[in-house]
Structure formats: C-alpha cells, structure tokens
C-alpha positions in Angstrom: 27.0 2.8 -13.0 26.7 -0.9 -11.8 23.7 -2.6 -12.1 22.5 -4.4 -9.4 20.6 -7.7 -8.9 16.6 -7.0 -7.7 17.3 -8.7 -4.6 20.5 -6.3 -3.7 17.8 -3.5 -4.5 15.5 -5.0 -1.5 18.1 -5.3 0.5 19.4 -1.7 -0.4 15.8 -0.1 0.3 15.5 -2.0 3.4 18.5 -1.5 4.9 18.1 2.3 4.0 14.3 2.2 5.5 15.5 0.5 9.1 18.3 3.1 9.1 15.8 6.3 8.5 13.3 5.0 11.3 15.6 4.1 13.9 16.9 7.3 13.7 16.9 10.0 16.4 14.8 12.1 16.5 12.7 9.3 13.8 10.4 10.3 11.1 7.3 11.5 12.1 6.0 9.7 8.7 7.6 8.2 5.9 6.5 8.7 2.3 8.0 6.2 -0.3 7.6 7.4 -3.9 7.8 5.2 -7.0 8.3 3.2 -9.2 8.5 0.1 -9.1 5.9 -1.8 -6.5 8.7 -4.6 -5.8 10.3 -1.5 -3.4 7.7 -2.3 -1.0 8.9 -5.8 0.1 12.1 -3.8 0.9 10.2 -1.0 3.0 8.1 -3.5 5.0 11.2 -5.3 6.1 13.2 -2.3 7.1 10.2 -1.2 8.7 10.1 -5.3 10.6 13.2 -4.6 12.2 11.8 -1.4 13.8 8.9 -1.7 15.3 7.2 -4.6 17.0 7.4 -7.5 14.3 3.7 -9.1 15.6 2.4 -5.9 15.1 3.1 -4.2 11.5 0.1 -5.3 8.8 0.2 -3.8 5.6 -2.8 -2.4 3.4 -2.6 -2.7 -0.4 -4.7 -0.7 -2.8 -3.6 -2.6 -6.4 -5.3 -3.7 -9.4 -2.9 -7.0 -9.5 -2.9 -9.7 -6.5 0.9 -9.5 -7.4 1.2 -13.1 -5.7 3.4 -14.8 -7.9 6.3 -16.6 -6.5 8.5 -15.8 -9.0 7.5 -14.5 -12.3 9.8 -14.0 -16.0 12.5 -15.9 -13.6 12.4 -13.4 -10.5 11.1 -13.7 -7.3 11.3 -9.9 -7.0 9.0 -8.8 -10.0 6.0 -6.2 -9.3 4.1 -9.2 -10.0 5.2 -11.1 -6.5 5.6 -7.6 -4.0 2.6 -9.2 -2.0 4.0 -12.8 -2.3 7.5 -10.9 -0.8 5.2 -8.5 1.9 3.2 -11.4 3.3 5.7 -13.4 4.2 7.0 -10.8 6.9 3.4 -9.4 8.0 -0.5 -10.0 7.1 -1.5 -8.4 4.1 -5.1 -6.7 3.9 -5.8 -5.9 -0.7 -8.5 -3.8 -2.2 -9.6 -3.2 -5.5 -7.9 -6.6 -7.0 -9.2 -7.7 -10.4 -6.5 -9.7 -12.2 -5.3 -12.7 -10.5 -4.1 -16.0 -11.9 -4.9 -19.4 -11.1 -1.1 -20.2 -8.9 -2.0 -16.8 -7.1 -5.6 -17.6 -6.4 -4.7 -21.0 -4.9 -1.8 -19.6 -2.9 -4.8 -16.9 -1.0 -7.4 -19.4 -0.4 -7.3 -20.3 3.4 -4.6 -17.9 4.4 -5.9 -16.3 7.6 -2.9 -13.9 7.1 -4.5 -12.6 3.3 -7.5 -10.8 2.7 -8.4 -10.2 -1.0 -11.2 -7.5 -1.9 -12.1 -8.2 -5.1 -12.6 -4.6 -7.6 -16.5 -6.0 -7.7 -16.5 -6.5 -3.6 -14.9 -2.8 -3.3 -17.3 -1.1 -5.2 -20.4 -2.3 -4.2 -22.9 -0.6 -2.0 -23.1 -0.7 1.5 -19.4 -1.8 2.1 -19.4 -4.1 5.1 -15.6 -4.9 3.9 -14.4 -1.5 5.3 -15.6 -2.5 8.8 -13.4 -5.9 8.1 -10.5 -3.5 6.6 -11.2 -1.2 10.2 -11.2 -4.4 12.9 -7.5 -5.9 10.6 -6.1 -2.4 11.4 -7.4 -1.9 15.2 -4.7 -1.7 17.2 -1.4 -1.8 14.4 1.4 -0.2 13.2 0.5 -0.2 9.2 2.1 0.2 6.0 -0.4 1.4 3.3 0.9 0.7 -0.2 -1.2 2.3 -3.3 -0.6 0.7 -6.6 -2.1 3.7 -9.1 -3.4 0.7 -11.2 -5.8 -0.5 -8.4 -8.0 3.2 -9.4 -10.3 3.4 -12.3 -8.6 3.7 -15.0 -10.8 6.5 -16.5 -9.2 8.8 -13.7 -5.5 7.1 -13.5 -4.5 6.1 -16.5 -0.8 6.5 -16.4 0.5 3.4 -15.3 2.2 0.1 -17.3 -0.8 -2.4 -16.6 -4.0 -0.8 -16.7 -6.8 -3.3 -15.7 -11.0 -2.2 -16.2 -12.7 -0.9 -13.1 -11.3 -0.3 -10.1 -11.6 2.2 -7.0 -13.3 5.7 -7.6 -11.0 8.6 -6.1 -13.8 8.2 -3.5 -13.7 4.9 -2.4 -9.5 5.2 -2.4 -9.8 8.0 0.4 -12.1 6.2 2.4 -9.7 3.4 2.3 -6.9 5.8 3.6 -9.4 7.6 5.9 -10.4 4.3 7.8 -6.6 3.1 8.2 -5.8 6.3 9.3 -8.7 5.9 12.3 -8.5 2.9 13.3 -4.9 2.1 13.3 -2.4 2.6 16.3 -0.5 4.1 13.9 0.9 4.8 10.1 4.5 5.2 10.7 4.7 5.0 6.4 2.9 4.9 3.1 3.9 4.5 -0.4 2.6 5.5 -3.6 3.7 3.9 -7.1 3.7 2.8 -10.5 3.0 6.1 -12.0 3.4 6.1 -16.1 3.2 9.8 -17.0 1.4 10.0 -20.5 2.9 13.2 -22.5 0.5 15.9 -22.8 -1.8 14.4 -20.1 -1.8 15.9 -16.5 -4.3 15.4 -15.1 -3.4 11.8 -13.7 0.0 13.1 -12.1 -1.9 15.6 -10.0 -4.4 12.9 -9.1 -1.1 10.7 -7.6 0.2 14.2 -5.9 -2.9 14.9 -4.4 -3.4 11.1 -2.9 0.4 11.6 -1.8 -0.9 15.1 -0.4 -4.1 13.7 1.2 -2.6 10.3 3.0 0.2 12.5 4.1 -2.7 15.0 5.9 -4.4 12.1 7.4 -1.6 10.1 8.6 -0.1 13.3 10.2 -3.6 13.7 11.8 -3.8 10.7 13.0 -0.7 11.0 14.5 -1.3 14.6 16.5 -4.5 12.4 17.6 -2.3 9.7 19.1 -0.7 12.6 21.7 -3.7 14.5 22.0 -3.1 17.5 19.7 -5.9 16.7 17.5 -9.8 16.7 17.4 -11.2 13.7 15.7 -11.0 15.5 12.0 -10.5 12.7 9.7 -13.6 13.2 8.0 -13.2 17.1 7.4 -10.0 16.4 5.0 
C-alpha cells in the first residue's frame, strides 16, 4: 500500500467528511473514531464547506494545547490539530495541562481561543461552563475528546498521559452543556485511544463517552424539531 504524506491524509478525511454531510438524505450525526487527533483538522474543514463557515466552533477536551505550528518537521502532528482547527473556526479547550512556551504565546490575546487550564476545570463552582455555554449559544459545533484530557487514573490507555485532568464527571457536563446550548452538533470525535493488554476497563470508559455524546447529541437534535422534552440531564 502507498503511503501517503499527513497533509494528503487531511485532505483525504476532509474531502471524505464534506462528501458524507452534503449528502442526501445527510447524517443525522457524525461520529469520527480514532486515532490519531491530527484527523480533526481534516473533519472541521470538510465540515467548513458545509454548513455556514461564521458559524461552526469547535470544543476540545485534551490534555495538550496541541498548538504547535509545526512540530518533529510537520505541520500536521497531534501536537498542532488545534493550531490546524483554529485557523478555520474558534476553538473553545478544557482540561489542558501541558503547553509550551511558542504555544502559550501564540493563545495569549486570541479572542478566537479559549484555554481552560486542568486546574481552572476542576475547580469548584465552575463559572467557565457558563463561558463554555454563552461560546456555544447559537452554533453549529464540533466537539473533539482527546482521551488524554481525562484523569489518568480512569483513562490510562493513551500515548501521552499527563497528571490530573477531567473526572468522568466533569467530561459529561462538558458534553451535556454543548449539547444544550448549541444550535446544533452535527459531529463529534473521540481519539487517541492506546489499549493496554489485559486492561479493559479504559476501552469501555471511551465506548461509553462515544455511547453517551451520541445519546445527547441525538437528543439535542429531536429537541431542535420538537420531538423531545428538555432531558439532557436524565442521561
């Protein structure tokens, strides 16, 4: 098999993502599974080209600010996917706790980047979720989960583990306010799952967060056309 250059993958995945949601009849959700986290710069910009540019944000639950304009001589590392997302639509991250000093720079005074720090996240009270609720009001949203952005004493199965991070808790009320507030989630993704041998517990924590966003989105969307009570808090 050929390989292929990262950049012919983003344009693979994006071309395949704008293809699937202009379809007709379209999705009524799309799940993206992976992998690598450099596949979402390639499903935000199929999803660009499909529904109204000024109003697609994206949502990012990650342990890394993943930032980098190029890193190990790519611009299409995991360690730049929110470098690649935010330059086609604002970019709303929770739960970040390793950034370095080029990345940190870059956010500061972007009115297009929000950062919640892993120490901001967890904290009591949580004004930032009515921040996360007002940047969603009103949009079409992508929510991308990085795996690494939760605690790593409940997801440990991934390639760059980092201390703290979201409770299974705090991750649903995340997914639970997006799925409120916002016009509508026409996609999510889930990725960098590293199955550990012998250990399943993590993989059933990633197919339940699949299972849960995938209830809540779908929820949100029988709201949107009157089929639904307000139920988000009963899942």
């Amino acid at each position: 098999m050929m390989r292929k250059s990262p950049d012919a993958m983003i344009d693979a995945v994006q071309a395949a993502v704008a293809g699937i949601m202009s379809g007709s009849p379209g999705p009524r959700l799309l799940v993206v599974l992976g992998g690598e986290h450099t596949i979402s710069a390639g499903v935000v910009r199929g999803l660009a080209a499909t529904v109204a540019a000024n109003n697609l944000v994206v949502v990012q639950i990650d342990a890394h600010a993943d930032l980098w304009d190029e890193y190990e001589g790519s611009r299409y590392s995991h360690a730049c996917a929110a470098r690649r997302i935010v330059e086609t639509c604002p970019v709303f991250q929770i739960g970040i706790r390793a950034i370095s000093q080029e990345e940190d720079r870059f956010r500061r005074g972007r009115k297009d980047l929000r950062t919640v720090f892993s120490e901001e996240a967890n904290a009591g009270g949580a004004a930032w979720l009515q921040e996360l609720a007002a940047f969603v009001q009103g949009k079409d949203v992508y929510l991308t989960m990085d795996l690494d952005g939760l605690d790593p004493s409940i997801m440990p199965a991934v390639g760059t583990p980092e201390p703290d991070g979201l409770t299974w808790a705090r991750a649903l009320d995340v997914v639970r306010t997006v799925c409120k507030h916002a016009a509508s989630v026409p996609a999510f993704d889930v990725v960098e799952l590293a199955p550990i041998g012998g250990m399943r517990a993590p993989d059933f924590l990633a197919a339940k967060l699949v299972y849960k966003t995938m209830s809540l989105a779908l929820l949100r969307s029988e709201m949107r056309v009157g089929r639904a009570g307000d139920g988000l808090q009963s899942l």
